[in-house]
C-alpha positions as CSV (number, residue, x, y, z in Angstrom):
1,X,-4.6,-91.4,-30.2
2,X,-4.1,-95.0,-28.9
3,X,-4.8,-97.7,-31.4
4,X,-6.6,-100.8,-31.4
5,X,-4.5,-104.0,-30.4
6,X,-2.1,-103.0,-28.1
7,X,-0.3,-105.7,-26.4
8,X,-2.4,-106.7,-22.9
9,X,0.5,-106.4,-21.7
10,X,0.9,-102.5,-21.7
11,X,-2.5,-101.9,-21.9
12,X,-3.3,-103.6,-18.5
13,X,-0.4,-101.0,-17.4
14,X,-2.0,-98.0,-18.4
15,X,-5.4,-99.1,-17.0
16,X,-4.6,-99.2,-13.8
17,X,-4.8,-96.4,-11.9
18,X,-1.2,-96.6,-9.7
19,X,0.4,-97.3,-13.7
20,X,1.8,-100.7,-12.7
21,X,5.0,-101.8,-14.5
22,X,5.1,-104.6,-16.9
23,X,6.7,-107.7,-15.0
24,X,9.3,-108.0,-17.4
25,X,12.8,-107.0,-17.2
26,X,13.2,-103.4,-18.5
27,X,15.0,-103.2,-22.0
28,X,18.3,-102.3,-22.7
29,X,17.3,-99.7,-25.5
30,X,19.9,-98.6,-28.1
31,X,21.6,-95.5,-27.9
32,X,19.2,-93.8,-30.7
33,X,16.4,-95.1,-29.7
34,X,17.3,-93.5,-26.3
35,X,17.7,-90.0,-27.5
36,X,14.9,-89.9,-28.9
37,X,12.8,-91.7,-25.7
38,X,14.6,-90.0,-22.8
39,X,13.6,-86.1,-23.6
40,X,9.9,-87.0,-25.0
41,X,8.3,-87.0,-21.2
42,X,9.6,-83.2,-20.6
43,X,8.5,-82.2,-24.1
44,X,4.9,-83.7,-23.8
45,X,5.1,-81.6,-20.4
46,X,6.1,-78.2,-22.8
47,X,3.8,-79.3,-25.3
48,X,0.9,-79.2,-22.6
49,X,1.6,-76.0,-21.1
50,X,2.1,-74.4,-24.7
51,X,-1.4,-75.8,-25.4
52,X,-2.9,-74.0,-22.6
53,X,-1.3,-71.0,-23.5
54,X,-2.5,-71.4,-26.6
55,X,-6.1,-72.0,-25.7
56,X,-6.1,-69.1,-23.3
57,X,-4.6,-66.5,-26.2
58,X,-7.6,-68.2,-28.6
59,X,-9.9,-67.4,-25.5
60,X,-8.8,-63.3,-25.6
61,X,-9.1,-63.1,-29.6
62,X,-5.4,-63.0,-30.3
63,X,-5.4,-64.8,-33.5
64,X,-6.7,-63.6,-37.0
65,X,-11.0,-63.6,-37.2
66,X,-10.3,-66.3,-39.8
67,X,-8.0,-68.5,-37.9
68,X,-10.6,-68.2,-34.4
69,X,-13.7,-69.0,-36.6
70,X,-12.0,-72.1,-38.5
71,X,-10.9,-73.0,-34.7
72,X,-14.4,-72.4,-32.8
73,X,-15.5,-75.6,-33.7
74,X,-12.6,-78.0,-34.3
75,X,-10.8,-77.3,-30.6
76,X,-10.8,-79.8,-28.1
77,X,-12.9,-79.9,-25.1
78,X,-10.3,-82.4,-22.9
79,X,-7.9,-79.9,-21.0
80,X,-4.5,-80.5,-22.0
81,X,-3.4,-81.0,-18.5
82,X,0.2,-81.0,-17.1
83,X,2.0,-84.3,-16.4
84,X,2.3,-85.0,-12.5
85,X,4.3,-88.0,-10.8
86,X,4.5,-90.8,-12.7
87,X,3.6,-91.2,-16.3
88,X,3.8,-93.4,-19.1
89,X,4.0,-93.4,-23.2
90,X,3.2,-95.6,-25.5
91,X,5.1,-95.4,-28.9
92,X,4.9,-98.1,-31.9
93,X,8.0,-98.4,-34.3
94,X,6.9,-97.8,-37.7
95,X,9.3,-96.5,-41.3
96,X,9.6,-93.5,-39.5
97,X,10.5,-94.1,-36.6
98,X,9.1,-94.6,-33.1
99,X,5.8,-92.7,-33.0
100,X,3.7,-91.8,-30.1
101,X,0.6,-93.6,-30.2
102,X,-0.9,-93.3,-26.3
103,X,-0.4,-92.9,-23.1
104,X,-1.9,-93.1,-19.4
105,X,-2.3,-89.1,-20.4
106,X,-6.2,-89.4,-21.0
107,X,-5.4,-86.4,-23.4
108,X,-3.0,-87.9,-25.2
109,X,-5.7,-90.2,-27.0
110,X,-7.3,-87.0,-28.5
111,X,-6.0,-86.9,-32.1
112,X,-7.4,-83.0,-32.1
113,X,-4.3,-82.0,-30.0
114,X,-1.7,-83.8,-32.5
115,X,-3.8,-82.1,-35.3
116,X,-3.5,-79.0,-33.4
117,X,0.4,-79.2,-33.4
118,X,0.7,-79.7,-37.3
119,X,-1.3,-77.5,-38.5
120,X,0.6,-75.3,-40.6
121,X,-1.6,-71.9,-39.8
122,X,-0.2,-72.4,-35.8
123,X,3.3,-72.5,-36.4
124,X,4.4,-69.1,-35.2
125,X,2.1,-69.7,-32.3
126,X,3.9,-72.7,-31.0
127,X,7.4,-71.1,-31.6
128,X,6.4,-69.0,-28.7
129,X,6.3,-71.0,-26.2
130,X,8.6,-73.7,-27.7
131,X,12.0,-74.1,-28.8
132,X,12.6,-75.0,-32.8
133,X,14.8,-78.4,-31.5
134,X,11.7,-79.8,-29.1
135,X,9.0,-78.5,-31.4
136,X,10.8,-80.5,-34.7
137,X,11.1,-83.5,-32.3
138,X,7.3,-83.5,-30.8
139,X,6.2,-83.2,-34.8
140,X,8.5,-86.2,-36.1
141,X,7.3,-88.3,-33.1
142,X,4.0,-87.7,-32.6
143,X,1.6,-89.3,-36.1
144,X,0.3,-86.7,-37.9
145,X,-4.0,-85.7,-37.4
146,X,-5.8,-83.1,-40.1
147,X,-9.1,-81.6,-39.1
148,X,-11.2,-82.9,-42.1
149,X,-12.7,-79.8,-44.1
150,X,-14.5,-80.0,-47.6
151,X,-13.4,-76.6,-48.2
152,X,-11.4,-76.2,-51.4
153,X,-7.8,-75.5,-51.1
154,X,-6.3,-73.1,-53.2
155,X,-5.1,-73.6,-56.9
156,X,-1.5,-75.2,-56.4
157,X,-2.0,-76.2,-52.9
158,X,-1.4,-79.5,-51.3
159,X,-2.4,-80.9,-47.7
160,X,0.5,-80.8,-46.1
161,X,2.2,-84.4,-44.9
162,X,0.0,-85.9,-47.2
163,X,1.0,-84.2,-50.8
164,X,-2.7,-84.4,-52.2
165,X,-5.0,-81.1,-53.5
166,X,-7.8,-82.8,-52.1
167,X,-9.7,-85.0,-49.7
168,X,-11.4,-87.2,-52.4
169,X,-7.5,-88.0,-54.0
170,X,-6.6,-90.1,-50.4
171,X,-7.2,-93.1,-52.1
172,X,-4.2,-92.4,-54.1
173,X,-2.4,-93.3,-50.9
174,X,-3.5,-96.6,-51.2
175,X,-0.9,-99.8,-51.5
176,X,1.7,-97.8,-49.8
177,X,1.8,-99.1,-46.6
178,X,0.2,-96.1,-44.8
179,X,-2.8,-96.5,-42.5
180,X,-5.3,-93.9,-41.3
181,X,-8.0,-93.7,-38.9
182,X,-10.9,-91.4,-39.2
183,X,-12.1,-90.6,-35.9
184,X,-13.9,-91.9,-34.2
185,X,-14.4,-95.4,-35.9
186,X,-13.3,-96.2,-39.6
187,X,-9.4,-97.3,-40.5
188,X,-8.5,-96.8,-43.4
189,X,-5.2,-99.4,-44.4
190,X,-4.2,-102.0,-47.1
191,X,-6.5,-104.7,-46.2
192,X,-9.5,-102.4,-47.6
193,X,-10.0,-101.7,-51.2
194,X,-9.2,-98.3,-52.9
195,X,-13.4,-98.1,-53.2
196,X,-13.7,-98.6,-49.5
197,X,-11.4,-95.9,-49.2
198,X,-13.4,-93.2,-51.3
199,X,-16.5,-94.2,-49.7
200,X,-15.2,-93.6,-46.0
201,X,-13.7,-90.2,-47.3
202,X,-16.8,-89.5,-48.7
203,X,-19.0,-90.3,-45.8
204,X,-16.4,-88.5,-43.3
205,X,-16.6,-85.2,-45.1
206,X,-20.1,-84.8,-44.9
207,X,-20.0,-84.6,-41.3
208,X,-16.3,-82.9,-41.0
209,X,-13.8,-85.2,-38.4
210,X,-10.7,-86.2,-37.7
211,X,-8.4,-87.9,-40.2
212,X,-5.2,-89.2,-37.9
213,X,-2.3,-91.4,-39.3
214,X,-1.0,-95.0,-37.4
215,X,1.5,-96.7,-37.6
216,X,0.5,-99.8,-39.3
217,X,3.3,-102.6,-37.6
218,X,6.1,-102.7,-35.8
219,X,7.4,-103.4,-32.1
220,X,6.1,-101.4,-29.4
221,X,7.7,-99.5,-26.5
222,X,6.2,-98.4,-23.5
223,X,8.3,-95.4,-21.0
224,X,7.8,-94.7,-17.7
225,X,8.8,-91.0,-16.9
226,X,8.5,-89.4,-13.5
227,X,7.3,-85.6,-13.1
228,X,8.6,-83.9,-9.7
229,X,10.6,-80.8,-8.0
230,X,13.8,-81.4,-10.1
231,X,11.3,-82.4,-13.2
232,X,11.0,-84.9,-15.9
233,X,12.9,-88.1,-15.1
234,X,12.8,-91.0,-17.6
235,X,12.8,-94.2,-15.4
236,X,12.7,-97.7,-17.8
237,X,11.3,-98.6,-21.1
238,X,9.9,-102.0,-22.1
239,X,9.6,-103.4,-25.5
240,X,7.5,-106.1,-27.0
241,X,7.5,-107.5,-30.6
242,X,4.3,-106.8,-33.3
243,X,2.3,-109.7,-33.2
């Protein structure tokens, strides 16, 4: 999930293996931005255990034939493990707000697991080990990621977060200020023409990916949380302007 370009800064931080802190002062973040920073550490915590639940109840066949077959293939093979000690997230402000774009979390820079979570056919099976008010948050936070399939929707269907019937119409995205990347090496953004988009699209489908959204500028913000006995703990953010 992490993008390309991230300040040194915070990268050097997430490299090292002790998660150093930036040397910087901490920021004093604004109330908003705080809600929606401060809770994020013990949801990625939920939204890893849900994800083992949910591999284990794909494991014993508890999902439709359909839904295990599309899934065989597209699951990931990093284990979604559980946060421990200290941790850190990386987020990127963007028209949406702050989106989670990385982390020292090796899993984290999977974009199958953020596909996993918004896909609409696993819903019900992450309101069972989630509650509605984190599960809404984790989805507005973290970008969206569609498993790429050449299959045909059905008549009056559209791919949801994006609003188009088809792969081949992404290119009708173009000029809006979005920016894709399809895994694992092609972005997709403004600076490329609307041809350059088709022909990545085309290419990606016949050998069926990842298609994950980024956020294309804005500042960046990078939280330290702490995972013991009593929990998550958020400890100190530090922002840094977009180049």
């Amino acid at each position: 999930m992490r993008p390309l370009f991230v300040p040194e800064t915070f990268a050097a931080c997430l490299r090292e293996p002790n998660l150093t802190q930036p040397a910087s002062a901490p920021a004093d973040l604004p109330k908003a931005v705080l809600k929606q920073v401060k809770p994020l550490g013990h949801e990625i915590g939920l939204w890893a255990g849900a994800l083992q639940n949910l591999k284990a109840r794909f494991a014993k066949g508890r999902f439709s034939s359909e839904l295990s077959s599309w899934l065989q293939d597209r699951w990931p093979t990093q284990e979604a493990s559980l946060p421990s000690g200290d941790f850190a997230l990386l987020l990127r402000d963007s028209p949406h707000g702050w989106q989670l774009v990385g982390g020292s979390l090796p899993w984290l820079d999977d974009p199958a697991f953020a596909a996993l979570l918004h896909l609409p056919a696993l819903r019900p099976a992450w309101a069972v080990d989630m509650r509605a008010s984190h599960l809404d948050h984790l989805r507005q936070i973290i970008p969206h990621a569609w498993f790429l399939d050449p299959t045909p929707l059905p008549p009056g269907s559209v791919i949801a977060g994006l609003g188009i019937a088809s792969w081949h119409r992404l290119p009708s995205l173009h000029g809006n200020g979005r920016a894709f990347e399809i895994v694992p090496s092609t972005r997709l953004s403004d600076s490329l023409s609307k041809e350059e988009w088709q022909t990545a699209i085309q290419l990606a489908l016949e050998t069926p990916g990842i298609l994950h959204e980024q956020p294309a500028s804005g500042s960046w913000l990078l939280a330290h949380y702490t995972q013991g006995t009593d929990g998550t703990q958020f400890k100190a953010a530090w922002t840094e302007e977009a180049a």
